[in-house]
N, CA, C and O of each residue as an XYZ file, in Angstrom:
400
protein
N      26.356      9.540     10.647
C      27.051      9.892     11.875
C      26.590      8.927     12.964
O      25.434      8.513     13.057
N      27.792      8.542     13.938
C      27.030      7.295     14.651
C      26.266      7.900     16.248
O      26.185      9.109     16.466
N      25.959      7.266     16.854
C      25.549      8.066     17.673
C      25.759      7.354     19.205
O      25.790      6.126     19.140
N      25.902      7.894     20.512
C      25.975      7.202     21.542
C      24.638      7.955     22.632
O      24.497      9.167     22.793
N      23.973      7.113     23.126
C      23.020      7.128     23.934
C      21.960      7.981     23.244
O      20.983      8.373     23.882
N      22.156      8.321     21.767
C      21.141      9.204     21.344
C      21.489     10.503     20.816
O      20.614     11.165     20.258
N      22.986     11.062     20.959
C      24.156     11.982     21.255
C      24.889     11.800     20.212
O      25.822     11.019     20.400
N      24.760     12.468     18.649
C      25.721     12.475     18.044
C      27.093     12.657     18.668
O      27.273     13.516     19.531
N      28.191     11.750     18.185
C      29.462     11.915     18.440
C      30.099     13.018     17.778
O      30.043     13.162     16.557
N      30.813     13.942     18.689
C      32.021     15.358     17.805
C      32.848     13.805     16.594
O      33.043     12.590     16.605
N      33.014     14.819     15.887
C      33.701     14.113     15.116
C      35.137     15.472     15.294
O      35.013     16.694     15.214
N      36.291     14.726     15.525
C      37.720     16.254     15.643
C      38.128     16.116     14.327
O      37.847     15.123     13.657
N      38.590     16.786     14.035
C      38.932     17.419     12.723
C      40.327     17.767     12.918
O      40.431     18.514     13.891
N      41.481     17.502     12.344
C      42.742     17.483     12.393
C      42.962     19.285     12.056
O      42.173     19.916     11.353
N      44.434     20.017     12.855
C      43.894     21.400     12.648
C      43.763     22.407     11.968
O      43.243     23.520     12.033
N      44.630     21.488     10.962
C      44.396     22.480      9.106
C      42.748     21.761      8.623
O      42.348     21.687      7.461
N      42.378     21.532      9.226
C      40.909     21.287      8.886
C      39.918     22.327      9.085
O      38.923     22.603      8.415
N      40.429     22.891     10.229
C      39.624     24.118     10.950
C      39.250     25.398     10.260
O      40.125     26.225     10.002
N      38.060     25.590      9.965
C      38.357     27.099      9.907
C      38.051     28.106     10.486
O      36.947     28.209     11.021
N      39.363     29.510     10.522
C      39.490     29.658     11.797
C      39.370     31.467     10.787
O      39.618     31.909      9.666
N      38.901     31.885     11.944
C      38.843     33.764     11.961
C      40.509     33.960     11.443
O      41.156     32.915     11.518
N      41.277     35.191     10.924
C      41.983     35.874     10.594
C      42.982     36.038     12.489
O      44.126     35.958     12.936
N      41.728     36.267     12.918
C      42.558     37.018     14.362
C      43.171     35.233     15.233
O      44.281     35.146     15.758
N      42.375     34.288     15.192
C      42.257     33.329     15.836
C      43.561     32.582     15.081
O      44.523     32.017     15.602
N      43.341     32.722     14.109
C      44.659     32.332     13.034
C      46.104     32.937     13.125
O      47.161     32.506     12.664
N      45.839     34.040     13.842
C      47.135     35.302     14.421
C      47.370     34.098     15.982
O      48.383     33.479     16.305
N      46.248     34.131     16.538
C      46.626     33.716     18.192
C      47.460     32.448     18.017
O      48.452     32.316     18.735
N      47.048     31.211     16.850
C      47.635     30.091     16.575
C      48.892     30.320     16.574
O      49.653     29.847     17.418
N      49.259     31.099     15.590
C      50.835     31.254     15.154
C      51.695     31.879     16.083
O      52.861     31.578     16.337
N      51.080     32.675     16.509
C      51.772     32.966     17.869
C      52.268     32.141     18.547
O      53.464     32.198     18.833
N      51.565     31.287     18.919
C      51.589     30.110     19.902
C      52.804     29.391     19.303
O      53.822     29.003     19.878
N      52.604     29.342     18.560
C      53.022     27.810     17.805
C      54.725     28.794     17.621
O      55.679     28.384     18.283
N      54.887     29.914     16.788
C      56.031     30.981     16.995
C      56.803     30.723     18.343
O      57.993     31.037     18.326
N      56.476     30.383     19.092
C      57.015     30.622     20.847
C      57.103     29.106     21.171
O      57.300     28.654     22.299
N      56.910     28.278     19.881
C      56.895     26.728     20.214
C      56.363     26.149     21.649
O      56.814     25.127     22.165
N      55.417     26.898     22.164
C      54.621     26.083     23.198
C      53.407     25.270     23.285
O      52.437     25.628     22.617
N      53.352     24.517     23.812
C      51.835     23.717     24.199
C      50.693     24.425     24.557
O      50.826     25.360     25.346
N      49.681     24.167     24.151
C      48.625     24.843     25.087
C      48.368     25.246     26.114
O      47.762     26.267     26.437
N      49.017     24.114     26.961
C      48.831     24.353     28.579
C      49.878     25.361     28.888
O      49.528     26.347     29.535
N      51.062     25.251     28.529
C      52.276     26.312     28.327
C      52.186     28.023     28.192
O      52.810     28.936     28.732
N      50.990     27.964     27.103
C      51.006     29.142     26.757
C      49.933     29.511     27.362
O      49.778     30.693     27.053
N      48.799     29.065     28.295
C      47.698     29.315     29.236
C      48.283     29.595     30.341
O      47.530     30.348     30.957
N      49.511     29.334     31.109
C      50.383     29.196     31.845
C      51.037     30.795     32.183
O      51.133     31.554     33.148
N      51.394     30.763     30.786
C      52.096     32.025     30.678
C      51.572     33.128     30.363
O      52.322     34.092     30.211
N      49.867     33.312     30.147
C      49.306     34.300     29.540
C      48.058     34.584     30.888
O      47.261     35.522     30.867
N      48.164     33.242     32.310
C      47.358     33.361     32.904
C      46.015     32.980     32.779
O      45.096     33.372     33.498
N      45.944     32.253     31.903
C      44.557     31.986     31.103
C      44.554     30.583     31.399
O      45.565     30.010     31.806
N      43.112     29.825     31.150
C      43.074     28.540     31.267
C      42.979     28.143     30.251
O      42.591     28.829     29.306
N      43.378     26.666     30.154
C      43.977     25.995     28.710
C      42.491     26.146     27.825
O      42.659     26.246     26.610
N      40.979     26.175     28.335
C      39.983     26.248     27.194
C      39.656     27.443     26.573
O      39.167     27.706     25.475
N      40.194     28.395     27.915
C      40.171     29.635     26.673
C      41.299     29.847     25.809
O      41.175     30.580     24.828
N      42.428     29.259     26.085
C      43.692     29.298     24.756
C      42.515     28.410     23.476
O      41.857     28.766     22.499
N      42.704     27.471     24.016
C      42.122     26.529     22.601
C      40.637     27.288     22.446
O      39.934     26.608     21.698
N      40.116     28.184     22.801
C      38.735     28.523     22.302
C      39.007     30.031     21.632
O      38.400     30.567     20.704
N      40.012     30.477     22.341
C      40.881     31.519     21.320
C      41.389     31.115     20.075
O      41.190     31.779     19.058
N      41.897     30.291     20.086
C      42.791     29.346     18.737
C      41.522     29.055     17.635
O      41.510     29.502     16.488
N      40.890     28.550     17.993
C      39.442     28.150     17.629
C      38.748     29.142     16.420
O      38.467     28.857     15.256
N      38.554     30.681     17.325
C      37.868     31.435     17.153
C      36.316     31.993     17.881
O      35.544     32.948     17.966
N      36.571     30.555     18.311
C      35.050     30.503     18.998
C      34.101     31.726     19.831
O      32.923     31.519     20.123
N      34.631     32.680     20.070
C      34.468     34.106     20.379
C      36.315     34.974     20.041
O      37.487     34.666     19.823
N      35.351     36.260     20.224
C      36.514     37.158     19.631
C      37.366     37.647     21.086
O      36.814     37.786     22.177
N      38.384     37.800     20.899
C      39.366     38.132     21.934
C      39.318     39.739     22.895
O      39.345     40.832     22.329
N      39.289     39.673     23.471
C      39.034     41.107     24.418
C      40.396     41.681     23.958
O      41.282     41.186     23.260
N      40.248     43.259     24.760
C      41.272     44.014     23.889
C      42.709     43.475     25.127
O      43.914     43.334     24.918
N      42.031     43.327     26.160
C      42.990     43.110     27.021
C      43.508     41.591     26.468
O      44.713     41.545     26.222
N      42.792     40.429     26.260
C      43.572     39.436     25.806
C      44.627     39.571     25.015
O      45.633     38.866     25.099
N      44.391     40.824     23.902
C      45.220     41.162     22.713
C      46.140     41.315     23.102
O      46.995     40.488     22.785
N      46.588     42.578     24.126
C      47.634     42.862     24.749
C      48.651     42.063     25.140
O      49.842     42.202     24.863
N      47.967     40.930     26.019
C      48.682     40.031     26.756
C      49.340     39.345     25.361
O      50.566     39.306     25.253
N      48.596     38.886     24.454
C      49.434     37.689     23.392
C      50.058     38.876     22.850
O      51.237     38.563     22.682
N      49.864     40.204     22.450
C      50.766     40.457     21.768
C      52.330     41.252     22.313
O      53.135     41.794     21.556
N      52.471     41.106     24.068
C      53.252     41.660     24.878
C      54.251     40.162     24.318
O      55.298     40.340     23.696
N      53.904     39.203     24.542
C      54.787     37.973     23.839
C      55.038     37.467     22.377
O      56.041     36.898     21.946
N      54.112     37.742     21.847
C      54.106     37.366     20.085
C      55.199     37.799     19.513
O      55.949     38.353     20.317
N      55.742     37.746     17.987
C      56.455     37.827     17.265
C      56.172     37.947     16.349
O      55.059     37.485     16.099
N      57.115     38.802     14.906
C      56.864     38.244     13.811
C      55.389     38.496     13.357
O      54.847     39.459     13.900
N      54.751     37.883     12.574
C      53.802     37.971     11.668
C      52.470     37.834     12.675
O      51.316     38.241     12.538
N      53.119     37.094     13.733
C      51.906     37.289     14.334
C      51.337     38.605     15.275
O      50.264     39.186     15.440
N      52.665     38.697     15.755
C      52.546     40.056     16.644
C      52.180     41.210     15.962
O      51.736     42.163     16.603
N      52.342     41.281     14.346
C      52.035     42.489     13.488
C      50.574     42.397     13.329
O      49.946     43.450     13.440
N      49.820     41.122     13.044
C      48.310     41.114     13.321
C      47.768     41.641     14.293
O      46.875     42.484     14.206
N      48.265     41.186     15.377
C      47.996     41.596     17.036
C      47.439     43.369     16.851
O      46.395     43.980     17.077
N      48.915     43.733     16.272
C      48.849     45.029     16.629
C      47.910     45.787     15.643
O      47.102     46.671     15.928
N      48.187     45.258     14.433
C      47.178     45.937     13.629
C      45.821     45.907     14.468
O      45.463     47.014     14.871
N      44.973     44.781     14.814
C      44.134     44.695     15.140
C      43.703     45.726     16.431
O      42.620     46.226     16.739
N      45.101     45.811     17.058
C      44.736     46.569     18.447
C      44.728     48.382     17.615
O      43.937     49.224     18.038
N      45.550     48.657     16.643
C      45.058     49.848     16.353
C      44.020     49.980     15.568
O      43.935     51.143     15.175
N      42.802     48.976     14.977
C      42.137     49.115     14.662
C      40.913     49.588     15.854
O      40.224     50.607     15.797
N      40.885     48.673     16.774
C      40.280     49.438     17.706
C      40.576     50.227     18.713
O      39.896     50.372     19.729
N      41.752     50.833     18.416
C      42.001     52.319     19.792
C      42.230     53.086     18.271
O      42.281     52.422     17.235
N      42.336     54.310     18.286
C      42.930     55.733     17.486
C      44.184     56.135     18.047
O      45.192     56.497     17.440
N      43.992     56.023     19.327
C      45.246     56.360     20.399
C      46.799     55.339     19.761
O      46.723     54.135     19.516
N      47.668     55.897     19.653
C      48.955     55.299     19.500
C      49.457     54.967     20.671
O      50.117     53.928     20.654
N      49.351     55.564     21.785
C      50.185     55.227     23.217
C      49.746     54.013     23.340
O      50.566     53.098     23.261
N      48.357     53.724     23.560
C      48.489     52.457     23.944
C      48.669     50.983     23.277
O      48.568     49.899     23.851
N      49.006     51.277     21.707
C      49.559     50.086     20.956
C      50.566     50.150     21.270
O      51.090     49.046     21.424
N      51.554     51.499     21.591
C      52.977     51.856     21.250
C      53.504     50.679     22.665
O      54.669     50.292     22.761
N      52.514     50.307     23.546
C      53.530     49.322     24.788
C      53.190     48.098     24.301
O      53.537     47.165     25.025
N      52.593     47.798     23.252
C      53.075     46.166     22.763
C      53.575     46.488     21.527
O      54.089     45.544     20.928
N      53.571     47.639     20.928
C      54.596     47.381     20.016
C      56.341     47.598     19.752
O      56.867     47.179     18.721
């Protein structure tokens, strides 16, 4: 690995390279479902573009409120993760029942 000032260099990894959490893998497709950019979908979710890409990532797990928000827009296969996930952590149906 080469190094600058002493500082291994990131090496990026193209993004089927990644591996990514189940849920983080839901937030991708989402995204990508709604054909937007990063900045697009940070835009529209209120979020700043490093927590989209650190969501996408996996790099921490998503708050329940983040869930909400992607899954008030999601679709499809992704929005069914969303929700599973959100009734995994409530018991309550009302409050999946407004993103689903």
């Amino acid at each position: 690995m080469s190094t600058y000032l002493g500082m291994p260099r990131r090496v990026r990894r193209r993004p089927e390279e990644v591996v990514r959490t189940p849920m983080a893998a839901a937030l991708l497709r989402a995204r990508r479902d709604l054909e937007l950019s990063q900045p697009e979908m940070a835009e529209k979710l209120g979020f700043t573009l490093p927590k989209v890409a650190a969501l996408e990532l996996g790099r921490y797990e998503p708050t329940t409120d983040t869930l909400l928000k992607y899954g008030a827009i999601a679709r499809g296969e992704a929005k069914e993760a969303i929700v599973e996930e959100l009734r995994k952590r409530f018991a309550e149906t009302e409050l999946v029942e407004v993103v689903a």
